[in-house]
N, C-alpha and C positions, 0 to 999 in steps of 0.2 A: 504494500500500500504506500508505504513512504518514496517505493523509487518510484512509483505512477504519479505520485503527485510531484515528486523533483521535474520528472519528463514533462506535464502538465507544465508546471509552470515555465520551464525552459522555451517550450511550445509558444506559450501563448506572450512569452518576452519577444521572440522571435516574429511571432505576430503583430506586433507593438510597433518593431524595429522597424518589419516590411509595408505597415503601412504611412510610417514619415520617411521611407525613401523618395527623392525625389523625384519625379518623372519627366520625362522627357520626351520628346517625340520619336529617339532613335527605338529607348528599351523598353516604353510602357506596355509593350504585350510582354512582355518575358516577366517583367515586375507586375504585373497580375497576375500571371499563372503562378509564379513563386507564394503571392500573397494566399493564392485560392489553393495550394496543395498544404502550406503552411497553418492556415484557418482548418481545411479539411485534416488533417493530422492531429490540431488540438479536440478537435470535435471527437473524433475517436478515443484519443485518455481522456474525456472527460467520460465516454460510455463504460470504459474499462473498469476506470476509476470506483464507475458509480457499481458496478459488477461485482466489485471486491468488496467496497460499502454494505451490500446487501450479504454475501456471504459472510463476512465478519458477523455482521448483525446476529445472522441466525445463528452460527455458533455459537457466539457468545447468547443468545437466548435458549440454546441447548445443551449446554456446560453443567448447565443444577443439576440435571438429571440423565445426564450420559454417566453411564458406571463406570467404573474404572475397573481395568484386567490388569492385574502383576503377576508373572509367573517368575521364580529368580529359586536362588538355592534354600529358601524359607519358606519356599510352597506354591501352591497357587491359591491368590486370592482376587474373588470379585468383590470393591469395593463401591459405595456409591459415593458423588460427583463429591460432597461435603466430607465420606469418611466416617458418618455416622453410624455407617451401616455396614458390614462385612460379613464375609463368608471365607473361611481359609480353609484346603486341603491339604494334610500333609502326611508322609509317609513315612516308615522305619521297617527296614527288614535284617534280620542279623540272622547271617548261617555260620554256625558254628560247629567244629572238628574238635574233639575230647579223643585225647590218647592215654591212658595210663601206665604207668613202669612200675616193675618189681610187685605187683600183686598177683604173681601165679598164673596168670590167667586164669583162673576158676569166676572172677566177676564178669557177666556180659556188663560192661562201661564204655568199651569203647566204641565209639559213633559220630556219625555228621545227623546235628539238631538246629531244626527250626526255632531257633531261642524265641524269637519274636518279628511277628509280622502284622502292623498295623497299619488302618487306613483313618486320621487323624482329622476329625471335623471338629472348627473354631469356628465362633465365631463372635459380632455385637452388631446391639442394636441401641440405635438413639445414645449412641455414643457409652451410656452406662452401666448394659444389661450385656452381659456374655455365654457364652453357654460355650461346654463341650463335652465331645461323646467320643471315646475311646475304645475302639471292639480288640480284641486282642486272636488274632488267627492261626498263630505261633501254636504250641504246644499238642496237646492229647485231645484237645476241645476247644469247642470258640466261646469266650466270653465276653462279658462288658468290667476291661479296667477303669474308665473313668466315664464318669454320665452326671453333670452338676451346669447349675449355671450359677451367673455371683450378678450383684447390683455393687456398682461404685458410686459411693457421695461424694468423694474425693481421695487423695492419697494415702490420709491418713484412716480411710476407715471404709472396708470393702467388707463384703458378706458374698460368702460362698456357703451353698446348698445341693445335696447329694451325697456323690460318689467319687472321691477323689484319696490323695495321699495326707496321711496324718500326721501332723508337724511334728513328729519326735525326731528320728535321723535322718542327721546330716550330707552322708552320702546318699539317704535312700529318697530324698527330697533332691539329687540332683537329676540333669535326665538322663534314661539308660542311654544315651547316644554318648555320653560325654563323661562318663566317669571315667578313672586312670584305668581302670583292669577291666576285662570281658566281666568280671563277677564281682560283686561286689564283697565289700568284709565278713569275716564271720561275725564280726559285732551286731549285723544287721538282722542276722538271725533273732536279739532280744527286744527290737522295736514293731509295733504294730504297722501294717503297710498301708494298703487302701481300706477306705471306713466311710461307712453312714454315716453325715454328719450335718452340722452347721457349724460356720466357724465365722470369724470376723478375726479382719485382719491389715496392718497398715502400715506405710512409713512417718517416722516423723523426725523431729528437728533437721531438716531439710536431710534426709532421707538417713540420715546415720544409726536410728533406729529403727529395726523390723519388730511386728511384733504381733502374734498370732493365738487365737483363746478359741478355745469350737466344744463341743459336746458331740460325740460322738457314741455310735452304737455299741461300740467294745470288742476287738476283737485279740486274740492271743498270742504271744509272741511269732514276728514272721507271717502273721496270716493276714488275707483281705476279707472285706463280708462276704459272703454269698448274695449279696443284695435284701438280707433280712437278717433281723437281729434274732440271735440265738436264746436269748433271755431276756428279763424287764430290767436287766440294770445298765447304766452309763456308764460313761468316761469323759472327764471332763481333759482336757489337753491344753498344754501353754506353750508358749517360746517365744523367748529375747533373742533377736539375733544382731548384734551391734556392730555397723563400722566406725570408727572413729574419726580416722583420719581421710576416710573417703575424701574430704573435698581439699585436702594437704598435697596438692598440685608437685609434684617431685620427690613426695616424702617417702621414705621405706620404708613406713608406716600403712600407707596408703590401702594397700591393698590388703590390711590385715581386719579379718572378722571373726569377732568368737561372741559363742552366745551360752546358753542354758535353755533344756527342753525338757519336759514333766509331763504326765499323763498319771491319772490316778481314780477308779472305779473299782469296780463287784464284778468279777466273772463266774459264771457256776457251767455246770453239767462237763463231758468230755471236751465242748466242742469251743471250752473257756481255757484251754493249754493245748500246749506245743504240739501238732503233727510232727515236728521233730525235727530236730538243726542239723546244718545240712554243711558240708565243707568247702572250701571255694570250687571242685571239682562237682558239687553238688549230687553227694553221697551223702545219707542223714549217717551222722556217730551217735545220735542220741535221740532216744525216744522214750515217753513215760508207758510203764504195762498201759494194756486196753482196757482196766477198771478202771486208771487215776481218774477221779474227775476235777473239774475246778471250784473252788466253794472261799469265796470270801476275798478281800482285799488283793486286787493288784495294782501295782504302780511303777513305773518309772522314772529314771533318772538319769541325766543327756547333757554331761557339758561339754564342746564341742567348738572347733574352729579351721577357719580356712586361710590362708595366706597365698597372696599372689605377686610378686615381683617381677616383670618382664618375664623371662622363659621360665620362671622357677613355680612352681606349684606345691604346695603341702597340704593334706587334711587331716585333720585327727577327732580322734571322740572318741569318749567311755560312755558305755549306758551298765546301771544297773535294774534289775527286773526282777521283782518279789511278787511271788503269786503264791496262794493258798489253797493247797491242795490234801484231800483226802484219797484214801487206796482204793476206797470203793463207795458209794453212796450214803454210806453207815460208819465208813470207817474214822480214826480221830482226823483232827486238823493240823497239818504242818505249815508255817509257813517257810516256802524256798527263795534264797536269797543269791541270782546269778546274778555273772559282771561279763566284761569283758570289754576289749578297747583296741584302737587300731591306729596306726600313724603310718601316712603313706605321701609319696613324693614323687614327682616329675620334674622332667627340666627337656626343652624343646630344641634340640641339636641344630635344628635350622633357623634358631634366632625368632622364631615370631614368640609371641604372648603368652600365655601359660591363663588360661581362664575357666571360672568356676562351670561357664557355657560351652567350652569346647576349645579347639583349637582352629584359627583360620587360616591355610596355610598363604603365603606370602604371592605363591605363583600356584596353580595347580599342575602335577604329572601330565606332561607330553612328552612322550619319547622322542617325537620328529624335534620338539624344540630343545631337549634335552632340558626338560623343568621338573621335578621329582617330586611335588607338592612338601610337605613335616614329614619332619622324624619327634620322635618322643621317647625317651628312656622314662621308667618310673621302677618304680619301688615299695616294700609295702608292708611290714611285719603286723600281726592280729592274733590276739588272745581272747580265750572264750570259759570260761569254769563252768562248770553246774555245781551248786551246793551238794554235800559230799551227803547230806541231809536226803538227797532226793534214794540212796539206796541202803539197803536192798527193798523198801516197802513199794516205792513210787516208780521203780525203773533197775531193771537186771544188771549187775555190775557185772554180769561175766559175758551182757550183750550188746553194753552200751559204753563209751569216752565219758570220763567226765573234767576233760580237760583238750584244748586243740589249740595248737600253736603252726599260726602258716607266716611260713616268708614266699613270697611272691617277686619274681622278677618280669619285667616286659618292654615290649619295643611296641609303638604304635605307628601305624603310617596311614596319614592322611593324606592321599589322591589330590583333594580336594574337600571343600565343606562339605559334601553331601558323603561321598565314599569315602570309607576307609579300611584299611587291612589290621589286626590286630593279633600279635601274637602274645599269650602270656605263660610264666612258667610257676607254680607252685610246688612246694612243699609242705605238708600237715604233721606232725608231730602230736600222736594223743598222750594224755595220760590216762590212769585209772582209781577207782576208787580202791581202798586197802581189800575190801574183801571180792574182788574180780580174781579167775584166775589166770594163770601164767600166759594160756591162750585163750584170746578172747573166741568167743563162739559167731561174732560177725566177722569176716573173712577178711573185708576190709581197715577191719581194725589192727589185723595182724603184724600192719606194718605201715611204715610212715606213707602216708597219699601221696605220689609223686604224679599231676598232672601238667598235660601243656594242652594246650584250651588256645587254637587258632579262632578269627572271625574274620567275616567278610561282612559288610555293612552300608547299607547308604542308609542317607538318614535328612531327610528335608523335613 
């Protein structure tokens, strides 16, 4: 539009020019046709002009309500013209290769598993209503891991309703695309996962405090609902999660967050404890007999923290988890008192970022261009106890660990944001209760877990 109307008006100076030429008897036909092809020329950019005029117009009167399409490496989304409104799709799929060493071969273990295969619908409306729904196609069966929507008043105070993850652990509140290791810690084994709930939740002092309070349906260490509560009783759930120096522009401070996480309710019947803890190779060492049930007081306890430096990453937590269990429906009440804790590290051999969301690589792998996307070393040691309390009444000491010690080594290679290759190596170390014997009667337990756990993953 700007060069039409430059030409315009060049035009119509030119017009200006040719008509105070002066005339004379030799050129005045030549100086009228100039004049008449010069007038004819402006006449045309002013139709052109008026052309553009008109289509400007309608766009710009079709702009409110033309939607907007992004597809990029965070998914695809249809938004509308304001933003108010969206729709996002996004995907993860992780195949994973389990090889185990030194266990005889008598365990069938080794296998290529569908860890997880989801089709991830987000979205919002009217800017402060969100919803999402989470089917999970990975595994033995399809389910629904997350199905909630939240209303926002502002930053500091959201409300989330449903089906989602329970603020107690720290790694298990990150997303499975982006943790250091294919598996996550044995720690995670004693926090509650996905849960019925309502929560309210929010940032404040210009965002240095997180901070998260919900009522949920209560489920048992490790486990998600079924989509229904197992009994009448709650769980009430807290966490502080603090950055400090978030806005300490150069600080090595900056990137450091630690906080505290609590949950505390009444479980009862079986189906209020442990199906059973499971090793990073994701073999259970522990299981309670098929009588225990759950009866009385459980709670936890979660302090916890993440640190980020340029390439450098670390996370750690301890949770302890007390639950009240009797041997059979009649039988007395014990209360069991497990801990455990995990401290793990990365650092990003190709210089990009080290973040709690993932890793971006700098270039993505093209062989033609010779660009190899990140590398990632990490690292990881994790301790797990069960109260020595828990046998022989509650669980067979000649069938079960009650102690598991893993170091973890790995290398990550990210393609790009979306793909990445993952290899990691493990080692399990159990112990036992005093009155187990010399050979334990699970096979597995015979001898130290030695896993390496390949993935292949894209992940938008």
């Amino acid at each position: 539009m700007k060069t039409i109307s430059r030409i315009s008006t060049a035009l119509l100076a030119a017009t200006a020019v040719a008509n105070f030429l002066p005339a004379t008897p030799v050129d005045s036909s030549e100086l009228q046709a100039l004049r008449d092809q010069v007038q004819a020329l402006a006449q045309q950019v002013k139709v052109l002009a008026r052309q553009l005029e008109i289509k400007e117009e309608a766009a710009a009167a079709a702009a409110p309500t033309t939607p907007k399409i992004t597809i990029n490496d965070k998914g695809f989304t249809l938004a509308s013209a304001d933003g108010a409104n969206s729709i996002k799709l996004r995907g993860l799929v992780q195949l994973d290769s389990r090889l185990f060493f030194g266990d005889g071969g008598g365990v069938v273990n080794n296998a290529f598993v569908l860890r997880r295969a989801r089709i991830i619908t987000e979205g919002t409306f009217a800017k402060n209503y969100s919803f999402q729904l989470v089917p999970e196609f990975g595994g033995s069966s399809i389910s629904i891991l997350d199905a909630n929507f939240g209303v926002t008043l502002d930053k500091s105070l959201q409300f989330k309703f449903g089906k989602f993850k329970s603020p107690v652990g720290l790694e298990l509140l990150q997303s499975d695309s982006w943790t250091f290791f294919n598996e996550r810690s044995l720690v995670t084994n004693f926090v509650p996962n996905r849960d019925l709930g309502v929560q309210a939740s929010g940032d404040l002092f210009d965002g240095t405090l997180n901070y998260a309070l919900g009522v949920f349906g209560g489920v048992s260490d490790g486990a998600s609902s079924t989509n229904a509560d197992f009994d009448n009783e709650k769980d009430v759930v807290a966490r502080l999660f603090a950055t400090p120096f978030k806005n300490d522009a150069g600080s090595a401070l900056q990137g450091l967050s630690f906080g505290v996480s609590a949950s505390q309710g009444r479980e009862k019947t079986a189906s209020g404890r442990t199906a059973g803890y499971k090793t990073d190779g994701q073999q259970t060492f522990f299981a309670y007999n098929a009588a225990t049930v759950a009866d009385g007081q459980n709670w936890r306890f979660s302090p916890q923290f993440d640190y980020r430096n340029g390439s450098f990453g670390a996370i750690g937590e301890y949770v302890a988890s007390t639950i009240n269990v009797r041997p059979s429906a009649t039988g007395a009440k014990v209360a069991l008192k497990n801990k455990g804790w995990q401290l793990a590290a990365g650092y990003v051999l190709t210089g990009e970022d080290s973040s709690f969301t993932g890793v971006t690589p700098a270039t993505n792998f093209n062989y033609e261009s010779g660009t190899w996307g990140a590398f990632e070393i990490v690292a990881r040691y994790a301790d797990l106890r069960v109260d020595d309390a828990a046998f022989p009444l509650f669980a067979s000491a000649a069938a079960n660990a009650n102690e598991a010690s893993s170091v973890g080594l790995g290398l990550n290679w990210y393609l790009s944001k979306v793909v990445a290759f993952k290899i990691d190596y493990y080692q399990t170390k159990f112990g036992f209760n005093v009155a187990a014997p010399a050979v334990p009667t699970t096979q597995i337990l015979r001898q130290d877990e030695q896993a390496f756990i390949s993935r292949f993953q894209i992940s938008f």
